[in-house]
C-alpha positions in Angstrom: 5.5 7.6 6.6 4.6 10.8 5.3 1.4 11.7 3.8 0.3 14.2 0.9 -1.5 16.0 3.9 -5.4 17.1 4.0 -5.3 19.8 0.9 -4.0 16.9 -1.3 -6.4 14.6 -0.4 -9.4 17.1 -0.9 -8.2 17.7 -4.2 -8.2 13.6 -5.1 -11.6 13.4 -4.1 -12.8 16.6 -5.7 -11.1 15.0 -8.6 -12.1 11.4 -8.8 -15.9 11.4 -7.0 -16.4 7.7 -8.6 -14.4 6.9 -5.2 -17.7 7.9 -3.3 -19.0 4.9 -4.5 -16.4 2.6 -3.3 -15.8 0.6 0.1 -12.9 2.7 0.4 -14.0 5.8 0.6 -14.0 6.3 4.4 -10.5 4.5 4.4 -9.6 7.4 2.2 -11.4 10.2 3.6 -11.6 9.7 7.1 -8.8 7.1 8.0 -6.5 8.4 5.5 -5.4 4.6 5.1 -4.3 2.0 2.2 -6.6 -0.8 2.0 -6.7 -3.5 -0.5 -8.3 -2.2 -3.9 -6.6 1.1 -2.9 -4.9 2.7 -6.7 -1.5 4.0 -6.8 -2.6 7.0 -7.4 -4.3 7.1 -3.8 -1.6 5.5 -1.9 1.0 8.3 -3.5 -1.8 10.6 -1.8 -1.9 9.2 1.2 2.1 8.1 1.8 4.0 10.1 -1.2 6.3 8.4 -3.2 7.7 4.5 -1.7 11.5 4.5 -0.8 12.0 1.7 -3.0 9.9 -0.1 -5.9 10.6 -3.4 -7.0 9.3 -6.2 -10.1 12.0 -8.4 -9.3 10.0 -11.9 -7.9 12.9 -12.4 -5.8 13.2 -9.2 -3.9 9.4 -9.1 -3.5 9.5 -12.8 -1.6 12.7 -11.5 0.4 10.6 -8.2 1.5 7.4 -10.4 2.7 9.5 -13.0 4.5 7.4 -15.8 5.5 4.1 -14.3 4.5 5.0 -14.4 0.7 3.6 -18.3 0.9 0.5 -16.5 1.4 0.0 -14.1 -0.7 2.2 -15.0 -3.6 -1.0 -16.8 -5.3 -2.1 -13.1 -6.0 -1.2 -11.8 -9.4 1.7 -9.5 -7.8 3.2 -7.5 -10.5 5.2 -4.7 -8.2 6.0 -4.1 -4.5 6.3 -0.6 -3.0 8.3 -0.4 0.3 7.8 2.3 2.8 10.5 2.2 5.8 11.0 1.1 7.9 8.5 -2.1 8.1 5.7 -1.4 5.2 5.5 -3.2 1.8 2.7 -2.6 -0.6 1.9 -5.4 -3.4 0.0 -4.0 -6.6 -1.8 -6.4 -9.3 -1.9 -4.4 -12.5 -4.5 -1.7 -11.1 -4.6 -1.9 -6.7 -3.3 -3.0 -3.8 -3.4 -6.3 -2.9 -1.5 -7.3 -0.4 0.0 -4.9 2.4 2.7 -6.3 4.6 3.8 -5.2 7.6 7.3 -6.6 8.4 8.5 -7.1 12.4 12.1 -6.9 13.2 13.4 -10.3 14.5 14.4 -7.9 17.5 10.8 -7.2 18.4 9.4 -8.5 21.6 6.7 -11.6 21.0 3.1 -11.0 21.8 
């Protein structure tokens, strides 16, 4: 995954300091990660642009596999994918949910 690199992020922050004031702040400033809460805005500055975005219900339980029992209580209104194993699920205004999907050919912990 490609980011938006440190010049873009500096210029988010410059640009929105109410994030100073958040838990994830130092996700955003020093990890340079997605967390739950996370805007779109900040995850297009932190990954760029998803390879695919989906509304449909369907494909967003096909890309969380057997974790969308979990997390499909959450208002999900939109999944973001980012190959080749990250999916991103949005309420109205954040992240959350972030999947992380294993290949069936992976080897077991």
């Amino acid at each position: 995954m490609g980011g938006g690199g440190r010049g873009a992020r500096v210029k988010y922050l410059r640009e929105h300091p109410e994030l100073e004031q958040t838990t994830r702040y130092s996700e955003f400033r020093f990890w340079w990660q997605v967390t739950n809460g996370s805007t779109p805005d900040e995850v297009r500055v932190l990954l760029e642009e998803p390879g695919e975005q989906t509304i449909d219900p369907v494909q967003m339980a096909a890309l969380a596999g057997p974790q969308w029992n979990e997390i499909q209580t959450k208002t999900i209104k939109e999944a973001w994918f980012y190959p080749p194993a990250w999916v991103l699920y949005f309420d109205d205004t954040s992240v959350v949910a972030i999947v992380h999907k294993v290949s069936s050919m992976a080897p077991s912990p």
